[in-house]
C-alpha positions as CSV (number, residue, x, y, z in Angstrom):
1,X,17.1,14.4,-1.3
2,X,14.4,11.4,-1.0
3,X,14.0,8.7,-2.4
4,X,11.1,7.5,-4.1
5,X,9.3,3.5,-4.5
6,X,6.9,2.9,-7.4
7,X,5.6,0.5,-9.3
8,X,7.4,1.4,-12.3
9,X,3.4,1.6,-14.1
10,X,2.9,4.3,-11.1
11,X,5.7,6.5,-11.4
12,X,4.1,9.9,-13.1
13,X,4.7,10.7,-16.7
14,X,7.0,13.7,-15.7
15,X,9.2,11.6,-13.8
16,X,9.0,8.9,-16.4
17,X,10.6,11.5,-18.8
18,X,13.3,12.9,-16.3
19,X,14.3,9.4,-16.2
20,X,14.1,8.7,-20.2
21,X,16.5,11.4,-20.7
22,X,18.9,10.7,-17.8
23,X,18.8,6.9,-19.4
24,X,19.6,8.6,-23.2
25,X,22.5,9.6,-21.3
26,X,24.3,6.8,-21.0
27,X,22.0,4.6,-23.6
28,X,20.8,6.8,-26.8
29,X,18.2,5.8,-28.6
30,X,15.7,7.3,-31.0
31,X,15.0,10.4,-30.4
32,X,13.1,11.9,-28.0
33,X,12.4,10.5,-24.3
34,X,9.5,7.7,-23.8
35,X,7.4,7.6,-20.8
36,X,5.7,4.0,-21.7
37,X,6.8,1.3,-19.7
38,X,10.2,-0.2,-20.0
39,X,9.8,-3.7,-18.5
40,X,7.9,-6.8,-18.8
41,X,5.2,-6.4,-16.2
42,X,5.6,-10.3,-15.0
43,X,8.7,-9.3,-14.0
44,X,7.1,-6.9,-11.4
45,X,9.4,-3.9,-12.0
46,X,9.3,-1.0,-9.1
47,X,11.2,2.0,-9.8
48,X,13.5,3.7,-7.5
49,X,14.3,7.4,-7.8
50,X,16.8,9.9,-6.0
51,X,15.2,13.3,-6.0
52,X,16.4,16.7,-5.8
53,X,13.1,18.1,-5.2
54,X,11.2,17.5,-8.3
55,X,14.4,16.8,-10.0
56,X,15.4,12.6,-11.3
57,X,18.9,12.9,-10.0
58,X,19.4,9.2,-10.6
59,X,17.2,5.9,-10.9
60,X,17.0,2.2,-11.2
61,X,14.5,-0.4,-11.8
62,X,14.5,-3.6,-9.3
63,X,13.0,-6.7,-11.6
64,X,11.7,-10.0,-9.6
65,X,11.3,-13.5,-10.6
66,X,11.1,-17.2,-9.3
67,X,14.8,-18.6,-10.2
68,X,15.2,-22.3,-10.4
69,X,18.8,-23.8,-10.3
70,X,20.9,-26.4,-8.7
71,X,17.5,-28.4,-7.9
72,X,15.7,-25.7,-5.9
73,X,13.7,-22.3,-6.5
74,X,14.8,-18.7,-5.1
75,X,12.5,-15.5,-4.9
76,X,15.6,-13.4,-7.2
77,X,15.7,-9.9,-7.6
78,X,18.2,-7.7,-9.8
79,X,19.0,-4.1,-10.8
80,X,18.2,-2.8,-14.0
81,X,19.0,0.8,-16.0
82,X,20.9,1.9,-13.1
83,X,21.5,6.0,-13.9
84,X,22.9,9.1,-12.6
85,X,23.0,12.5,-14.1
86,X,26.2,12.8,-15.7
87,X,26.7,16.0,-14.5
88,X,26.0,15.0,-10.7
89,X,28.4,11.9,-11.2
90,X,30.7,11.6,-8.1
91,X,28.7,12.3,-5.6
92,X,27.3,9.3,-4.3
93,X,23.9,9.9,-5.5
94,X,24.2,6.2,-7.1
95,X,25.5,4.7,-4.4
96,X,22.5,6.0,-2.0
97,X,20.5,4.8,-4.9
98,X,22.0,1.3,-5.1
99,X,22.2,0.8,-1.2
100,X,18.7,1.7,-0.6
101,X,18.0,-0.8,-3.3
102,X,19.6,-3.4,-2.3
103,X,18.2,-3.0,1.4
104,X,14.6,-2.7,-0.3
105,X,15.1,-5.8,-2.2
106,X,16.5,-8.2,1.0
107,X,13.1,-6.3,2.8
108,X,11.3,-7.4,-0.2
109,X,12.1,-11.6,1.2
110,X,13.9,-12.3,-2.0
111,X,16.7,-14.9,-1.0
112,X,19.2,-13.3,-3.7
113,X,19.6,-10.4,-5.8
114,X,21.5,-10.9,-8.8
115,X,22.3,-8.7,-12.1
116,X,25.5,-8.3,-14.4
117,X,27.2,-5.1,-14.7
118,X,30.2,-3.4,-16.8
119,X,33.3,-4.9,-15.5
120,X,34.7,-0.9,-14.7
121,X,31.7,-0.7,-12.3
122,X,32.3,-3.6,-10.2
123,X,34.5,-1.5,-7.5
124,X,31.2,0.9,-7.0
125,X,28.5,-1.5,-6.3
126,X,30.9,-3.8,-4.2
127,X,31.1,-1.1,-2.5
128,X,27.5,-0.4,-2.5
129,X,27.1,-3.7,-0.6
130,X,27.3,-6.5,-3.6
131,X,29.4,-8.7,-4.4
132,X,31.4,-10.3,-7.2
133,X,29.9,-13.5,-8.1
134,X,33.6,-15.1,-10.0
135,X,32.8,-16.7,-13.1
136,X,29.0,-16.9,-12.9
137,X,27.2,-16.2,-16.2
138,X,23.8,-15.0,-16.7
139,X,21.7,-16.1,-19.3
140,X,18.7,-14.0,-20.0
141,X,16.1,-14.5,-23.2
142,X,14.3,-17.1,-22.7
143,X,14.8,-21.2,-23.0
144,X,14.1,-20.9,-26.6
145,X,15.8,-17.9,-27.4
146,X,18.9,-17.8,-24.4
147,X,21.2,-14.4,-23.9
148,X,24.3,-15.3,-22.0
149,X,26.1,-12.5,-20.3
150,X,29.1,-14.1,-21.3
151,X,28.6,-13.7,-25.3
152,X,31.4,-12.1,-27.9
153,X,31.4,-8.3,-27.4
154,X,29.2,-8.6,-24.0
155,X,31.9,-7.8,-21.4
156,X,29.7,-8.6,-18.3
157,X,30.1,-9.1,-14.9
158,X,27.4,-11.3,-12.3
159,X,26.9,-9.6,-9.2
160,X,25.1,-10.7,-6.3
161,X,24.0,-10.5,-2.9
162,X,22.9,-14.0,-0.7
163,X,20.2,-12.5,1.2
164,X,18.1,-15.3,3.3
165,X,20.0,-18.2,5.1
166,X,18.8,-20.8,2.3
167,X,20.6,-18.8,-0.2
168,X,23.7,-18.2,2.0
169,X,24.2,-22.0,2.3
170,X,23.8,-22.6,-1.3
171,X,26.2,-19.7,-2.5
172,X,28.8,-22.5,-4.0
173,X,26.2,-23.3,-6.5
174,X,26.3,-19.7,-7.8
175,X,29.7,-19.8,-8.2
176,X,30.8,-20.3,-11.7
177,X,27.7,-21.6,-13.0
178,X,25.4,-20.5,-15.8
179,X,22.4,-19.2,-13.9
180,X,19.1,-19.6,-16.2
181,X,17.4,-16.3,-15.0
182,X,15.3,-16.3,-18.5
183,X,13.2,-12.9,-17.8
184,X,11.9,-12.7,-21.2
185,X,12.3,-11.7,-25.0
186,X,11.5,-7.3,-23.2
187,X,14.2,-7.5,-20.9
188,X,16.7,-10.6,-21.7
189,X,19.1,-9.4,-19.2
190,X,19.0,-7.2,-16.2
């Protein structure tokens, strides 16, 4: 098993694919597999990939803005269309996955990674190195157009990991708060 850093423009069509149809999955869409770009390029999106030789056995994005709240600005980073084969589930492939990209993304200089998950999969990337962020609410979209993690039917959880000093002293003004993230109308929320 390696693992595998691109820019998520970089990653070859075939992979592209292996990773369309591992996201169908868990997210179906029309049919067929896309290998065009998923994310707003502003947002700088790099691809991570576990592989089993040639073979996607899971994969995440890692999407990167300039954050502004409480009165100051923090390099933020988050997960996005975090996968494993279903039929490879439960053997920690995801966790590897998530690790390593939470290391990459502290190596990166980002002073915080943040993202919102399903509430069932808070346990496996706690214990993956992240951490509940209680009652903080993500809101995605954009100023005009906001999308809060906390809307009706949107059972979300904020995740997060305070990664530089700066960001460690100002964890109390994470807590609880809405968090303006606003990545774009492409990907509202990671």
């Amino acid at each position: 098993m390696r693992t595998v850093t691109l820019a998520e423009a970089e990653v070859p069509r075939e992979l592209k694919l292996q990773v369309a149809e591992l996201q169908d999955q868990v997210w179906p869409g029309p049919p067929g597999p896309s290998a065009e770009p998923v994310h707003d390029p502003v947002l700088r999106p790099r691809s991570m990939l576990l592989l089993d030789g040639d073979r996607v056995v899971a994969a995440l994005d890692v999407l990167s803005t300039s954050l502004d709240h409480a009165g100051r600005t923090y390099a933020a980073s988050g997960l996005s269309a975090v996968v494993t084969d279903r039929a490879l589930r439960g053997r920690g492939y995801g966790r590897r996955l998530v690790v390593a990209a939470r290391a990459a993304i502290e190596e990166s200089g980002a002073d915080l990674g943040l993202f919102t998950c399903d509430r069932e999969l808070r346990t496996f990337y706690e214990g993956a190195g992240w951490e509940l962020l209680p009652g903080a609410v993500l809101v995605g979209g954009t100023v005009e157009r906001p999308f809060p993690s906390d809307r009706e039917g949107f059972d979300k959880l904020t995740m997060a990991a305070f990664l530089t000093g700066r960001a460690r002293r100002h964890r109390a003004d994470f807590a609880g708060a809405r968090i303006g993230l606003y990545p774009g109308e492409i990907d509202r929320l990671w």
